[in-house]
C-alpha positions in Angstrom: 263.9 32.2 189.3 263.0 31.8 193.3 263.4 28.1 195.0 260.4 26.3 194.8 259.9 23.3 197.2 259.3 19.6 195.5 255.7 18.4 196.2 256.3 16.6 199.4 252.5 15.1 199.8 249.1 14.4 197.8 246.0 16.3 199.6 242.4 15.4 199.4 240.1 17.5 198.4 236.1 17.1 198.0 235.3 20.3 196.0 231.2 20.4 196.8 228.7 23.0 194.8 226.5 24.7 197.5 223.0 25.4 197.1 221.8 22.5 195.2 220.2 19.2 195.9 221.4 16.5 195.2 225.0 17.4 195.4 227.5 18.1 192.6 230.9 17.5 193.8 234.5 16.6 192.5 237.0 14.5 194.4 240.5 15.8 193.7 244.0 14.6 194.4 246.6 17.7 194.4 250.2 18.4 195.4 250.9 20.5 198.8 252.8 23.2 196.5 249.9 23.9 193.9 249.0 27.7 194.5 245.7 28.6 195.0 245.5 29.9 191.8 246.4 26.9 190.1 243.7 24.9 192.4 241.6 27.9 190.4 242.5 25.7 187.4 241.8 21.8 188.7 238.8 23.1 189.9 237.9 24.7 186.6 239.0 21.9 184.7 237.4 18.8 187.5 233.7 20.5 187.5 233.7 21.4 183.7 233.8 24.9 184.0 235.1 27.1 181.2 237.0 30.1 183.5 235.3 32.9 182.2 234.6 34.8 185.2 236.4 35.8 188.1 237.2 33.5 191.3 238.1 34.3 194.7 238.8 31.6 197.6 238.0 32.6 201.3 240.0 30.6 204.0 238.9 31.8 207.2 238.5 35.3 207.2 241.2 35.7 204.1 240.1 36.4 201.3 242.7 35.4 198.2 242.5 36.0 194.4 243.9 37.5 191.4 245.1 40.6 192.4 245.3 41.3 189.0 241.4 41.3 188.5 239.9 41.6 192.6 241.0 44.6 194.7 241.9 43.9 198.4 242.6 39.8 197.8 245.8 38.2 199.3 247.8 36.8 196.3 246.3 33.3 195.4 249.7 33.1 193.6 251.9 33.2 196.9 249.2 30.7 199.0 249.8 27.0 198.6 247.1 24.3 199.0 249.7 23.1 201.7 249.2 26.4 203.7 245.3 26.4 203.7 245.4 22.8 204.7 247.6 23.3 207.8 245.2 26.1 208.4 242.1 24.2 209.0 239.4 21.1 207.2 237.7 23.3 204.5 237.9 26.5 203.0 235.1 28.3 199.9 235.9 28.9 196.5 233.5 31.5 194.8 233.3 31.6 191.2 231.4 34.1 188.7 230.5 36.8 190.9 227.3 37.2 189.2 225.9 33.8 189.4 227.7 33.7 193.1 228.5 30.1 192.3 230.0 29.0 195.6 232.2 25.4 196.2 232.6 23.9 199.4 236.4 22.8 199.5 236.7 19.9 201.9 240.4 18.6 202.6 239.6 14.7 203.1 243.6 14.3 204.0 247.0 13.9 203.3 249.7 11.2 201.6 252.1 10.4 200.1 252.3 11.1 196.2 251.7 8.3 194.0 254.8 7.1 191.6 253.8 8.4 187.8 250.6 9.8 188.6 250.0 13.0 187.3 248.4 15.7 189.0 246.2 17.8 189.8 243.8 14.3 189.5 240.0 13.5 189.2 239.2 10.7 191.2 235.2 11.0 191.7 232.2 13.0 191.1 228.8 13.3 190.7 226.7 14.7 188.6 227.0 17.0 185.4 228.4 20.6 186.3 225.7 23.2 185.8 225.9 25.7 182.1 228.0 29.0 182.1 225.6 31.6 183.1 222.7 29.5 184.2 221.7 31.8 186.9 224.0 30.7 190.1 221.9 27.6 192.1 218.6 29.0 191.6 218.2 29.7 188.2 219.8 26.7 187.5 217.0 25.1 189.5 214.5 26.5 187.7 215.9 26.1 184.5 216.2 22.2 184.9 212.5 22.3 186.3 211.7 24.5 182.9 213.7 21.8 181.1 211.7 19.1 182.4 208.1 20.6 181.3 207.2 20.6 178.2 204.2 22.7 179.0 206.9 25.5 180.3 207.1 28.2 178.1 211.0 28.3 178.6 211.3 24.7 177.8 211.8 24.7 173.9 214.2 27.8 173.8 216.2 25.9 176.8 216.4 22.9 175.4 217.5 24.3 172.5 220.6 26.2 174.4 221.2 23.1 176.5 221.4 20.6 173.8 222.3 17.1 175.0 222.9 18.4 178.4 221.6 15.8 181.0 222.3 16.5 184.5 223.2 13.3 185.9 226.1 12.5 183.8 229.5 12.6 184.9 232.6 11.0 183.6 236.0 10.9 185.5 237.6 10.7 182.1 236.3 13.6 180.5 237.4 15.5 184.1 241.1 13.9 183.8 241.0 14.9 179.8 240.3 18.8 180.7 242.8 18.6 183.8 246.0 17.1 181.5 244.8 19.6 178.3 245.4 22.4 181.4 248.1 21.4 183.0 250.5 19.7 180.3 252.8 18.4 180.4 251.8 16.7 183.3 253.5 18.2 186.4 254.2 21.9 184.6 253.4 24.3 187.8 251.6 26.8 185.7 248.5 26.0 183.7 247.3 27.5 180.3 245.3 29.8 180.3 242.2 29.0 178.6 
């Protein structure tokens, strides 16, 4: 088994879903040796995503994924959140290439790591994250504009499929519940797979 460097510092980030007003956005606390592909995970786990399509970050002009599942991607197995954030304030993460759901990854900054915390963390949010396969920022638009019309033709069948589903809510709890059933026991450096 290769060396792996201890987590040396906490980093920031403000994980921000483009294309829709108001915001919906995640505030996450993560050590400087999570891989990109485990931030695949927090970020998964923070907005209340379920991972069923494929990801892809872009720092810069590098593009990074599973090489696995995305041809031409650097290794998102080999790049640490550490890297990226010596690399420059923000970087995209794209996911479900179909809906072309794209997150604005901000890193806010850097500290020390916080005695018996466990990480990756939730510490803030806003806002309830949109339904698998709701049509990227757009359709999800529409759908809540459907949702909120009674005289839409749409609106019974997607109330029906959205249930309780208000799109206000969010709960730092239920992020931190999704992040710890992910990445248990706490600081294990490879999350289940879902």
């Amino acid at each position: 088994m290769p060396w792996v460097r201890a987590p040396q510092e906490a980093i920031r980030l403000k994980v921000t879903l483009k294309g829709l007003k108001p915001p919906i956005w995640r505030r996450l606390l993560v050590e400087d040796t999570m891989t990109l592909g485990e931030l695949n995970f927090a970020v998964q786990g923070a907005m209340g995503w379920e991972n069923s399509h494929l990801h892809l970050f872009l720092v810069g002009r590098r593009q990074v994924g599973d090489p696995g599942q995305l041809d031409e991607v650097e290794d998102e197995a080999r790049v640490t959140v550490g890297e990226v954030a010596r690399l420059g304030t923000s970087f995209t993460y794209v996911y479900d290439m179909g809906d072309d759901w794209e997150h604005a990854i901000e890193i806010e900054g850097l500290g020390p790591l916080e005695p018996g915390r466990a990480y990756p963390a939730c510490v803030g949010g806003r806002r309830a994250c949109p339904p698998e396969d709701s049509g990227g920022p757009w359709g999800f638009a529409d759908m809540l504009e459907a949702v909120s019309d009674p005289a839409d033709e749409r609106h019974a069948e997607l109330k029906a499929w959205l249930g309780a589903f208000d799109p206000e809510a969010f709960s730092v709890e239920a992020a931190e519940a999704r992040l710890r059933a992910w990445f248990a026991p706490t600081r294990a450096r490879r999350p289940r797979k879902r």
